[in-house]
Backbone as a printed PyTorch tensor [residue, N CA C, xyz], in Angstrom:
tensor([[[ 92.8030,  90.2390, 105.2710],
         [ 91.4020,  90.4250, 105.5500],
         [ 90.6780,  89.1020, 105.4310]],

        [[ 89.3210,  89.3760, 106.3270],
         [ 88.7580,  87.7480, 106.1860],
         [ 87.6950,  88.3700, 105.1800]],

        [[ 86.7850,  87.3450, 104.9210],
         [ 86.0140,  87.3820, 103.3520],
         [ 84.9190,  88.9780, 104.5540]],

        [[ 84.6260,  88.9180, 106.2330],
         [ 84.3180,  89.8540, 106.2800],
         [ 84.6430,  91.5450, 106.4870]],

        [[ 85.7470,  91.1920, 105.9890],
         [ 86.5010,  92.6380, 106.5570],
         [ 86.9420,  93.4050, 104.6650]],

        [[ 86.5140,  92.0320, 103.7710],
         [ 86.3110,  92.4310, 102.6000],
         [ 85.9140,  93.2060, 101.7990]],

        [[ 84.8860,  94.3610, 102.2220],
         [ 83.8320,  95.3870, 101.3990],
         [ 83.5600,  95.3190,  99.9200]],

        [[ 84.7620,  95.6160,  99.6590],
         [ 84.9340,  95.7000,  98.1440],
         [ 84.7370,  94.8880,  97.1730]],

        [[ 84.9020,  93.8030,  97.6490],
         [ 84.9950,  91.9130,  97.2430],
         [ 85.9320,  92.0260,  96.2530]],

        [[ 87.3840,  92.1580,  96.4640],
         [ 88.4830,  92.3900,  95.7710],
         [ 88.9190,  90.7700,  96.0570]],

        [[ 89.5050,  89.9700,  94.8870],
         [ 89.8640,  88.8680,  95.1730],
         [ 91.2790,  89.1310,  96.0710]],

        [[ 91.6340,  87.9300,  96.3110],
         [ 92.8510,  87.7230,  97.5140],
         [ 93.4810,  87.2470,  96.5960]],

        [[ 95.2160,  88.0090,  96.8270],
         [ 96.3000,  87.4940,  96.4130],
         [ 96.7590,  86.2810,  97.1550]],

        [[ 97.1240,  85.5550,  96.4740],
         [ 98.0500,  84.1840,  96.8010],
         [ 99.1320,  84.2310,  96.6770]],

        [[100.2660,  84.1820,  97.0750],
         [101.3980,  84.0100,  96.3440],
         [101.9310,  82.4800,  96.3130]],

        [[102.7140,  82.1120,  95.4650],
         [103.3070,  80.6690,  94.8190],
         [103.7460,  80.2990,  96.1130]],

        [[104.5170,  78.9620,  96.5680],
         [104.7560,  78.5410,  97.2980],
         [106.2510,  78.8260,  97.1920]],

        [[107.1900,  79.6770,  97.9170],
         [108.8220,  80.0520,  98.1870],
         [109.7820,  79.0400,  98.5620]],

        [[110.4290,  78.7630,  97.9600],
         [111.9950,  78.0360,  98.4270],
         [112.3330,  78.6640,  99.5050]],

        [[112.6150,  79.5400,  99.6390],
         [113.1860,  80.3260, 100.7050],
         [112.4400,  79.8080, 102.3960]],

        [[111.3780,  79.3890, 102.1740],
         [110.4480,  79.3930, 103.6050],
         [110.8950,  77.7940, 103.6300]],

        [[111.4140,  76.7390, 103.4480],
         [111.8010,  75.7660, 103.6830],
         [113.2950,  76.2520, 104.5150]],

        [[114.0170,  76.8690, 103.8680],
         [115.6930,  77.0860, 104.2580],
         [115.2670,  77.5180, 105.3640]],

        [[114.8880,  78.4710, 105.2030],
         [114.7280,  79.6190, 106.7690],
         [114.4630,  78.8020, 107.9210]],

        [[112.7390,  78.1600, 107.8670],
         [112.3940,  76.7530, 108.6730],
         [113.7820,  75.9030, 109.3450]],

        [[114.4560,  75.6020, 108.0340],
         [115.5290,  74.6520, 108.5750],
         [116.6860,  75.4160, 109.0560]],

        [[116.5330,  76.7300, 109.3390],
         [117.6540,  77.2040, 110.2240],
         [118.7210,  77.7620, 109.1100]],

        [[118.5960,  78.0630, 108.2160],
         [119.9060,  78.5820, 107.1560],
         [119.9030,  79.6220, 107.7090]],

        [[121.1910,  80.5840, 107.5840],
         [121.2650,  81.6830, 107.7650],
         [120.5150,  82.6950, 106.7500]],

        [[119.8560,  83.5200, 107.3470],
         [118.6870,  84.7590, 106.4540],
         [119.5000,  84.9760, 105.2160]],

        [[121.3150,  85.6450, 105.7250],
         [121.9270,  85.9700, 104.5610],
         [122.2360,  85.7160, 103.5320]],

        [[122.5040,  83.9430, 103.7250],
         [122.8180,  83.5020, 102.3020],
         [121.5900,  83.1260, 101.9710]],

        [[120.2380,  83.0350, 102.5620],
         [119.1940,  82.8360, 101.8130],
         [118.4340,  83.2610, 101.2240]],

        [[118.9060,  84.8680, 101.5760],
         [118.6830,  86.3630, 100.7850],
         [119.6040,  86.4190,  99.5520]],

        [[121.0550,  85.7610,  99.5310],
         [121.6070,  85.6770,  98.6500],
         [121.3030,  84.8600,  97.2370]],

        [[120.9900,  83.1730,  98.1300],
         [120.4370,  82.4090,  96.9540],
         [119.0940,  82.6450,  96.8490]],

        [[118.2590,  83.4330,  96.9630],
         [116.7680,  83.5140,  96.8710],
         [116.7050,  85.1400,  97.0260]],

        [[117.5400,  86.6230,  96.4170],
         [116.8620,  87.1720,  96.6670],
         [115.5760,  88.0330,  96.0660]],

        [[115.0840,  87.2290,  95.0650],
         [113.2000,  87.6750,  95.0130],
         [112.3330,  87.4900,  95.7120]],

        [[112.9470,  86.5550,  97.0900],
         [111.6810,  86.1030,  97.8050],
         [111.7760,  87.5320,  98.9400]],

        [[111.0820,  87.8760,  99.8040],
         [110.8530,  88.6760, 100.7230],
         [110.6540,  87.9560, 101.7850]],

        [[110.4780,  86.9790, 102.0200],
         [111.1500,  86.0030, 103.4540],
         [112.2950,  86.2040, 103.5980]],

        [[113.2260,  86.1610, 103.5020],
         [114.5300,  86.3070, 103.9660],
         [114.5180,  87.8440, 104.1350]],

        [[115.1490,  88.2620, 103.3820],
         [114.7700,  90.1870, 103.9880],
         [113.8950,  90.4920, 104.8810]],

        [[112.7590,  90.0120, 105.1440],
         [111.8890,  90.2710, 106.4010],
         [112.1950,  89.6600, 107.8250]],

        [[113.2220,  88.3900, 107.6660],
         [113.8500,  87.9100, 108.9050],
         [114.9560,  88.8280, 109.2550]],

        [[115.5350,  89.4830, 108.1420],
         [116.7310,  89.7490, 108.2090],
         [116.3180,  91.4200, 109.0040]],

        [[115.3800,  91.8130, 108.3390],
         [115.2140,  92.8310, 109.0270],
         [114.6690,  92.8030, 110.4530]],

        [[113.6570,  92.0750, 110.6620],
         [113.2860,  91.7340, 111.8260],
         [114.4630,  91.8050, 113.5290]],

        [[115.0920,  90.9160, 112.6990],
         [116.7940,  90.6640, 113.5120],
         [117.5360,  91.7830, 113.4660]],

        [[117.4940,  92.6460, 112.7010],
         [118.1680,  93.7970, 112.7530],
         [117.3820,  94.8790, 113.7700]],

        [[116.2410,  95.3040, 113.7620],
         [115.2740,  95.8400, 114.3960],
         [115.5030,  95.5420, 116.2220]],

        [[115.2360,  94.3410, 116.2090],
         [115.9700,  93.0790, 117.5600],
         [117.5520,  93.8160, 118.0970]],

        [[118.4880,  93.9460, 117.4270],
         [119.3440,  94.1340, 117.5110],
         [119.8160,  96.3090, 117.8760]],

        [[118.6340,  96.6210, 117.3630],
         [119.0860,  98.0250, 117.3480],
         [119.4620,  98.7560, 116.2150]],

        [[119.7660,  97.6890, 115.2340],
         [120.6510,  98.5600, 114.0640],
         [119.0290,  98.6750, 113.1070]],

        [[118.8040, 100.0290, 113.3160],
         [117.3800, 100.5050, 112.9910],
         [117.8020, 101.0700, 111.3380]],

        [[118.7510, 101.3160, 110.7110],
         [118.9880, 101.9440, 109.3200],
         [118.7410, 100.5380, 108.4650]],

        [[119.9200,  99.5400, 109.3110],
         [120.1770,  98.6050, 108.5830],
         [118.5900,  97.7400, 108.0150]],

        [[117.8610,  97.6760, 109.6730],
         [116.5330,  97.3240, 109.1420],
         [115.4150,  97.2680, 108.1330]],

        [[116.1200,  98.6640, 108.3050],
         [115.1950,  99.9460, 107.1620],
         [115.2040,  99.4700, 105.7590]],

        [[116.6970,  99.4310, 105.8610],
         [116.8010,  98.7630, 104.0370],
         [116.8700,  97.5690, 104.0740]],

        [[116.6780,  96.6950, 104.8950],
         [115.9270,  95.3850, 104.7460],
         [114.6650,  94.8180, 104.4610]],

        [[113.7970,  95.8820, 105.1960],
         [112.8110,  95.5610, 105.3110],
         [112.2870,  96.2620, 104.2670]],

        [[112.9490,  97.2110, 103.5110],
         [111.7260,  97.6980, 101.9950],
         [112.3680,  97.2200, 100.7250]],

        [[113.8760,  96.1310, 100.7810],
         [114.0070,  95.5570,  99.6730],
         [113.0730,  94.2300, 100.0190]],

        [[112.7790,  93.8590, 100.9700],
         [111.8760,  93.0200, 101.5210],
         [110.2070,  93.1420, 100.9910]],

        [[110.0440,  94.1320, 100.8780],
         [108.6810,  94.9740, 100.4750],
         [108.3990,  95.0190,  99.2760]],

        [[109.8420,  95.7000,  98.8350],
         [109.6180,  96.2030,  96.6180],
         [109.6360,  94.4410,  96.5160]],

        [[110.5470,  93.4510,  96.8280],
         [110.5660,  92.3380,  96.6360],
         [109.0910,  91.5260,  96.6240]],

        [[107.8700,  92.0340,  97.6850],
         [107.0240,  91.2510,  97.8810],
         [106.1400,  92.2530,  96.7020]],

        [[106.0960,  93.4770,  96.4920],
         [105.5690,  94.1080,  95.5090],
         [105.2040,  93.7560,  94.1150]],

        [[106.8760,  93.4210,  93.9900],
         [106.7090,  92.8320,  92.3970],
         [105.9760,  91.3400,  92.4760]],

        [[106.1910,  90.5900,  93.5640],
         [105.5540,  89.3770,  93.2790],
         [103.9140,  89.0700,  93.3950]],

        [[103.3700,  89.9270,  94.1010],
         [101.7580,  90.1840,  94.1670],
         [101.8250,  90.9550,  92.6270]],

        [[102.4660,  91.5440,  92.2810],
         [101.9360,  92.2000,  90.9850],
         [102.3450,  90.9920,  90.0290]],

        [[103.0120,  90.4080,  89.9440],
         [103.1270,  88.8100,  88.9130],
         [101.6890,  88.1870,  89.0590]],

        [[101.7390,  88.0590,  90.3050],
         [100.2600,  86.9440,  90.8820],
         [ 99.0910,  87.4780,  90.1460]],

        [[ 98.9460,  88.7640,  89.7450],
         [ 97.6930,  89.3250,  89.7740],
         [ 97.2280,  90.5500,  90.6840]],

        [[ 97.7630,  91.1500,  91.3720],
         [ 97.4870,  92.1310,  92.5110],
         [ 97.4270,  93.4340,  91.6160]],

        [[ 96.2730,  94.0750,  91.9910],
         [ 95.7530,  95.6850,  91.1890],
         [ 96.6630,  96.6750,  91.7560]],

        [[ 97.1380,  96.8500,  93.5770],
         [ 97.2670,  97.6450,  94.4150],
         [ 96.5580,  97.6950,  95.1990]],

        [[ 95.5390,  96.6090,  95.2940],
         [ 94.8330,  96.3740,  96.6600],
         [ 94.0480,  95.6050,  96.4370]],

        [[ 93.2470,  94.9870,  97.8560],
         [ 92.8810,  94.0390,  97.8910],
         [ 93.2760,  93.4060,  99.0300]],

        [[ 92.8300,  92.1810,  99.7420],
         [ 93.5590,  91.3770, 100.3860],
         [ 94.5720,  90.2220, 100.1850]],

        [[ 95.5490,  90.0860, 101.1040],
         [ 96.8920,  89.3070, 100.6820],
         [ 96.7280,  88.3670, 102.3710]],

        [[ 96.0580,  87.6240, 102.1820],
         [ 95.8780,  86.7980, 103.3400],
         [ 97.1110,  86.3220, 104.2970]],

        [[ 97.1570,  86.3630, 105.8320],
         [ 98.1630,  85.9260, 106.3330],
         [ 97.9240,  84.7620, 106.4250]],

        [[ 96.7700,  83.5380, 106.4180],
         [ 96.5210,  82.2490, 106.8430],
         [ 97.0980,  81.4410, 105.4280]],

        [[ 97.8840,  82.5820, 104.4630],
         [ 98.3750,  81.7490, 103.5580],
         [ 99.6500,  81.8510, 103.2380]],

        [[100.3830,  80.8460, 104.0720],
         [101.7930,  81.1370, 104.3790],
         [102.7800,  82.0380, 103.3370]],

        [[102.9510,  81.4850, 102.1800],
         [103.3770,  82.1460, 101.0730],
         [103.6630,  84.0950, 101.0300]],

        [[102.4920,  84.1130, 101.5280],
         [102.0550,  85.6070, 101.5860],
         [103.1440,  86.4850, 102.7360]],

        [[103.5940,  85.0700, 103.6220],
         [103.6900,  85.9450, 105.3180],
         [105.2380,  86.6320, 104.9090]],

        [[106.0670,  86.7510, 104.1390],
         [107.2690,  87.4110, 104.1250],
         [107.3470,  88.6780, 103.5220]],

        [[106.2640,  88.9910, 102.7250],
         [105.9370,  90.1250, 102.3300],
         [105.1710,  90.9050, 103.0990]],

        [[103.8990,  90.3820, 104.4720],
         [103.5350,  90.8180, 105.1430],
         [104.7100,  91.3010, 106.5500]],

        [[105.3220,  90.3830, 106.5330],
         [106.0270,  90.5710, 107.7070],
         [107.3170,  91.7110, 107.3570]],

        [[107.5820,  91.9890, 105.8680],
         [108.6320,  92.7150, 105.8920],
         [107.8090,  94.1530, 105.6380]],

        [[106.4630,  94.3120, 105.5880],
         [105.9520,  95.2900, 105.6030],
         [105.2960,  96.2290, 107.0640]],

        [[105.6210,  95.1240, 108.1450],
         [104.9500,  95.2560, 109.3710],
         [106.6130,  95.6120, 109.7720]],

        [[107.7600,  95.1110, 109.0780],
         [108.9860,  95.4370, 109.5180],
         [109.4010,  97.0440, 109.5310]],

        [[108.7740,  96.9870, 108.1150],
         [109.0990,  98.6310, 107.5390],
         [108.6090,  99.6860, 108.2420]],

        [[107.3900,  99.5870, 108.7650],
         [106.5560, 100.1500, 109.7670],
         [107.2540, 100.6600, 110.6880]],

        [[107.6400,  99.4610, 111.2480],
         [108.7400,  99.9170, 112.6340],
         [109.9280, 100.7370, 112.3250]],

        [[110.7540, 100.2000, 111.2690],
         [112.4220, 100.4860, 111.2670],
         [111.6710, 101.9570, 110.3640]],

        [[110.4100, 102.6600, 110.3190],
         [110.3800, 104.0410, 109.8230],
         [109.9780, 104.7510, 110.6210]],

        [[109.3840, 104.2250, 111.8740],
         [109.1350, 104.8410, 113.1600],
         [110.4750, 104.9430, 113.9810]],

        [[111.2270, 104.0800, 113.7880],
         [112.3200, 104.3260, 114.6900],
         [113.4470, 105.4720, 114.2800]],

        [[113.6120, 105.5870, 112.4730],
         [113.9490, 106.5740, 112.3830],
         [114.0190, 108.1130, 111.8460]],

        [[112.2590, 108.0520, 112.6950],
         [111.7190, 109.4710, 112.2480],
         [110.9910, 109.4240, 111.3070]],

        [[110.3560, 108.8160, 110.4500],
         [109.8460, 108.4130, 109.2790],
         [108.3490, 108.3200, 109.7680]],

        [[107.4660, 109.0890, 110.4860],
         [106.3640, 108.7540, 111.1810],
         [105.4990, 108.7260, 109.8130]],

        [[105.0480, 109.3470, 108.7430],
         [103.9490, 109.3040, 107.5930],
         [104.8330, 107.6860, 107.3850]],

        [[105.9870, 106.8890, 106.9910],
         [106.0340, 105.8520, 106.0860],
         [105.4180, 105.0720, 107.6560]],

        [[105.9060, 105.3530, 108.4250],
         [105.6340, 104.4600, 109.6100],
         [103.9320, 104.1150, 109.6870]],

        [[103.1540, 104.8020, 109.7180],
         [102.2580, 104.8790, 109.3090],
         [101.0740, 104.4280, 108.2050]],

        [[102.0770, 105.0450, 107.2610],
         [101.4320, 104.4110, 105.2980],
         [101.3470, 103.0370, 105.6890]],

        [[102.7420, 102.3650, 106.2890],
         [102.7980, 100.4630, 106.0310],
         [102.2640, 100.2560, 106.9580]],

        [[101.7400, 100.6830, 108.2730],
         [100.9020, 100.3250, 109.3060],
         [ 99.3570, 100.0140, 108.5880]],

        [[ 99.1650, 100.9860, 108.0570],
         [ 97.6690, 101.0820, 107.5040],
         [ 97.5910, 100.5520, 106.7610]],

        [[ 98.1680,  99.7430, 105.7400],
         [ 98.6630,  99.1040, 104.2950],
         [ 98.7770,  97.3790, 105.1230]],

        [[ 99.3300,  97.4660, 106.1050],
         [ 99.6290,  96.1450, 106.5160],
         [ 97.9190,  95.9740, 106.9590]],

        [[ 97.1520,  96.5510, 107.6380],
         [ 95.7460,  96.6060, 107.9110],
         [ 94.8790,  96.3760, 107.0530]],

        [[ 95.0100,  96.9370, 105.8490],
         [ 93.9340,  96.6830, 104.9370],
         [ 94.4590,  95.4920, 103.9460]],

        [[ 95.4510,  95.4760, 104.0690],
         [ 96.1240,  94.1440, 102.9900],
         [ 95.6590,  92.7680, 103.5460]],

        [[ 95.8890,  92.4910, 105.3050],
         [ 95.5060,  91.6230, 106.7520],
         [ 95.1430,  92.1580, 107.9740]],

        [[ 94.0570,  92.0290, 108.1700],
         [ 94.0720,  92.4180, 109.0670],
         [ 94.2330,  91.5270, 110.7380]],

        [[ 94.7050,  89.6750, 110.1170],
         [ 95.0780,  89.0070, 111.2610],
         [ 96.4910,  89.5640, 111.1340]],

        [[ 97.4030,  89.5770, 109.5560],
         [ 98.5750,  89.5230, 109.8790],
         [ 98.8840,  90.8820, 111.0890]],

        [[ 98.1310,  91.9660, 110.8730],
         [ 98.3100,  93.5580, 111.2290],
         [ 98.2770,  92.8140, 113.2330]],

        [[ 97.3890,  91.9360, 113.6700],
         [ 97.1390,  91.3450, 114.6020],
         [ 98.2740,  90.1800, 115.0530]],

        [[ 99.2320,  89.6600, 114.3640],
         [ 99.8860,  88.7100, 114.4070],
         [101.2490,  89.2020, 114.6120]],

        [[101.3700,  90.4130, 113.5880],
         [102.4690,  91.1460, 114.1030],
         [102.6830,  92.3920, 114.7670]],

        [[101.8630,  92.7920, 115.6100],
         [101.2970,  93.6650, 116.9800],
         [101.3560,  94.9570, 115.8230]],

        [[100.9070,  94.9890, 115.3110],
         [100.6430,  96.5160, 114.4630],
         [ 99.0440,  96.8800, 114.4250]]])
């Protein structure tokens, strides 16, 4: 959300700056960077992404919400109540957004229309560029 899509005036989560978003950048494979990094939710959100890409819609599935509980616990370290905004213009943030815009999909694809949904609307009120960035 931008400061106007704010209402509530809930501060914005930040999250720390990830190891993981350097590897990825430089082309490592998602897997072992899910392996050596997996608290970050960048890697699980590529990984699911690519899976989604690919068809294998289960595999996605559980990519993209260890991708999620992963970005969960780390907004709740930061400071996060359960809501609020989690800005996409702040990179840090984008692997937890993106594995939540993932989850969306890989629960629409298999039948899961309420979760498909919940993280649609969740990805909206959390960003509403990211909700725009990643066609949700």
């Amino acid at each position: 959300m931008t400061g106007g899509d704010n209402l509530l005036g809930l501060p914005e989560t930040r999250l720390p700056e990830d190891p993981a978003t350097r590897l990825i950048d430089d082309g490592v494979d998602p897997r072992q960077v899910a392996t050596s990094h997996p608290a970050s939710s960048l890697p699980w959100a590529v990984l699911a992404e690519d899976a989604l890409a690919d068809g294998l819609d289960l595999e996605a599935y559980a990519f993209a919400r260890t991708g999620y509980h992963r970005g969960l616990d780390a907004l709740r370290r930061n400071g996060w109540r359960g809501q609020g905004p989690v800005p996409w213009s702040h990179v840090p943030n984008r692997g937890f957004l993106r594995s939540l815009a993932a989850l969306s999909r890989a629960a629409g694809r298999i039948g899961e229309a309420d979760e498909e949904r919940r993280c649609a609307d969740f990805l909206r009120d959390s960003s509403a560029e990211a909700a725009r960035e990643l066609g949700l």
